[in-house]
C-alpha positions as CSV (number, residue, x, y, z in Angstrom):
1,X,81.7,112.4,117.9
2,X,84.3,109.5,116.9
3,X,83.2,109.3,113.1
4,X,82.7,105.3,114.1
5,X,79.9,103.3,112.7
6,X,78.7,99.4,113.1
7,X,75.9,98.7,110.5
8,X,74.6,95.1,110.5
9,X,75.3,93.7,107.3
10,X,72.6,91.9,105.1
11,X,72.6,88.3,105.9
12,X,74.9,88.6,108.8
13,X,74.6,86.0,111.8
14,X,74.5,87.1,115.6
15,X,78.0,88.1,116.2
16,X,79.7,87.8,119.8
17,X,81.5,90.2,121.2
18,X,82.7,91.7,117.9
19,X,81.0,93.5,115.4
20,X,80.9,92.3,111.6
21,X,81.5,95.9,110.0
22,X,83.1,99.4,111.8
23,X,83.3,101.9,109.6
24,X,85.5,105.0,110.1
25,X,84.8,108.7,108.4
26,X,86.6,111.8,108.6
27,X,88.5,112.6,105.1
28,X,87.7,109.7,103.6
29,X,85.9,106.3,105.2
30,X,87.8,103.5,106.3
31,X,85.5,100.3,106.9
32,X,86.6,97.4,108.4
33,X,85.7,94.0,107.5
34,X,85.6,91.7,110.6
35,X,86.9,88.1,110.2
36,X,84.3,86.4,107.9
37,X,83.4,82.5,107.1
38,X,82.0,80.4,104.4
39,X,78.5,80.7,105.8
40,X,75.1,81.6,104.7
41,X,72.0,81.9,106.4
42,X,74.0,80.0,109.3
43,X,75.5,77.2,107.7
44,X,78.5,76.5,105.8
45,X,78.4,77.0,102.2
46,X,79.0,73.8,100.4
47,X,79.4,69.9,101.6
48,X,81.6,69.4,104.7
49,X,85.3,70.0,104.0
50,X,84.3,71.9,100.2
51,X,86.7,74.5,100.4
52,X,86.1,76.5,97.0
53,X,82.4,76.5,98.6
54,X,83.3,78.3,101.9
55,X,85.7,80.2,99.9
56,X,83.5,81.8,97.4
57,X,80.8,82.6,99.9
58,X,83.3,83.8,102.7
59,X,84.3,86.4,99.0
60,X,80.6,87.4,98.8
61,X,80.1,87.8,102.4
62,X,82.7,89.9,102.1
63,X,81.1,92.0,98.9
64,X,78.0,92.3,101.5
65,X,79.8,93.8,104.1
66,X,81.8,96.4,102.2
67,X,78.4,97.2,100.2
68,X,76.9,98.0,104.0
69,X,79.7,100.2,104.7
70,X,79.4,102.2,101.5
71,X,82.4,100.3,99.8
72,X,83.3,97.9,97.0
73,X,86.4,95.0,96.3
74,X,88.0,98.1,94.4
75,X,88.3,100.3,97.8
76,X,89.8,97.2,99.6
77,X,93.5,98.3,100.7
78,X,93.8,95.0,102.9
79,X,93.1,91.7,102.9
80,X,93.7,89.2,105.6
81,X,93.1,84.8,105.1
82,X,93.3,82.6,107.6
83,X,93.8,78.5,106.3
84,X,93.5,75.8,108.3
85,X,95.3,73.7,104.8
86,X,97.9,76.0,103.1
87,X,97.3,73.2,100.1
88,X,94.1,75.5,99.4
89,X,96.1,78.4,98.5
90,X,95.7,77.7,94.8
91,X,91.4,77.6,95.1
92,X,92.1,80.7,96.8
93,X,93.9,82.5,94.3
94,X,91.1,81.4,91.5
95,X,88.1,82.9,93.7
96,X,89.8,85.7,94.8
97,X,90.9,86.8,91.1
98,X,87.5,87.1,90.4
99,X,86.8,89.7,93.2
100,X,90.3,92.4,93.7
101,X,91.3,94.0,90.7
102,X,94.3,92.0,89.5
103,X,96.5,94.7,88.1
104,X,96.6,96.4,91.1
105,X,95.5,94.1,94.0
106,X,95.1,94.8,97.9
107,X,97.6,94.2,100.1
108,X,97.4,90.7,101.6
109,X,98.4,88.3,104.3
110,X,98.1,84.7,104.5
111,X,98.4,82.7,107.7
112,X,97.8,78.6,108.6
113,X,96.5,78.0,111.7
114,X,95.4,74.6,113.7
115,X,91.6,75.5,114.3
116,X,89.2,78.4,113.2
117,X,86.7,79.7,116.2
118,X,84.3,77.1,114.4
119,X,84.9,73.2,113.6
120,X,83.5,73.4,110.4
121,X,85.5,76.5,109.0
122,X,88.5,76.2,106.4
123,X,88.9,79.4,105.8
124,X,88.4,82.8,107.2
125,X,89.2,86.8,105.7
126,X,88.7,90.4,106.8
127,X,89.4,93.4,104.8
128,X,90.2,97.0,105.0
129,X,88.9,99.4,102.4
130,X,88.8,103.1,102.0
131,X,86.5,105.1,100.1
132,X,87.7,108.5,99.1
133,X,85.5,111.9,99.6
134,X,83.7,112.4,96.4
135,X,84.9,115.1,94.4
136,X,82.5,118.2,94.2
137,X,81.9,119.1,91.2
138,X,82.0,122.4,89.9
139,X,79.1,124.8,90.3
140,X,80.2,127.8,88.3
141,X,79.9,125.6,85.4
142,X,76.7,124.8,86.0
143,X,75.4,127.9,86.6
144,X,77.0,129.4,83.8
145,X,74.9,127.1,82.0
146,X,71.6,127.9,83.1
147,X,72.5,131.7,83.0
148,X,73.2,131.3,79.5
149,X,70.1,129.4,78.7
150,X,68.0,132.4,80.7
151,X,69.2,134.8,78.0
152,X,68.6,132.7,74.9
């Protein structure tokens, strides 16, 4: 068995040829956020060209995702933006401050290009996150516990 799975995340649009969410388990989980747009219920968020509108929902879209997968902003090792106007950069920065943890915030690459796969779209991310193996927690103390109230 690979350890792979693709669950559909909540609100997700048909996607083509890729899949939206893989996640990876073994010791650990890595999930994989596909590229992700602006969009909601299959339109972009905000009026045509509102950046900070396709930004924010691209963020929650995001949050969705990693939720499906069993994750959270704070698992996110990786991000990856894609800007068709670098001049956005500074929107960027505000929304995305309000989803990593600042202090110690995911790695992260930013690149301009000339066209997104759709007209409409100004901006684009995927992530990487890893969740870490719960730790189990002790029986013996447990146990002990209940022995000790048996006896009383």
């Amino acid at each position: 068995m690979s350890g792979l799975t693709f669950p559909v995340p909540r609100g997700a649009t048909g996607a083509r040829g890729y899949s939206h969410l893989s996640v990876a388990t073994g010791p650990g989980k890595t999930v994989y956020v596909a590229g992700t747009f602006g969009m909601k219920d299959g339109s972009f968020a905000g009026a045509p060209g509102d950046f900070r509108a396709q930004c924010e929902q691209a963020f929650e879209n995001v949050k969705q995702a990693l939720a499906a997968g069993g994750a959270t902003f704070k698992d996110v090792a990786r991000i990856t933006n894609y800007f068709v106007d670098m001049a956005d950069l500074p929107t960027f920065f505000e929304v995305r401050d309000r989803y990593v943890n600042t202090k110690a915030p995911p790695a992260s690459t930013a690149f301009q290009v000339v066209k997104l796969a759709r007209d409409e779209a100004l901006f684009e991310i995927e992530a990487i996150a890893f969740v870490a193996p719960k730790k189990a927690k002790p029986a013996k103390k447990k146990a002990a516990k209940k022995s000790a109230k048996k006896r009383r």
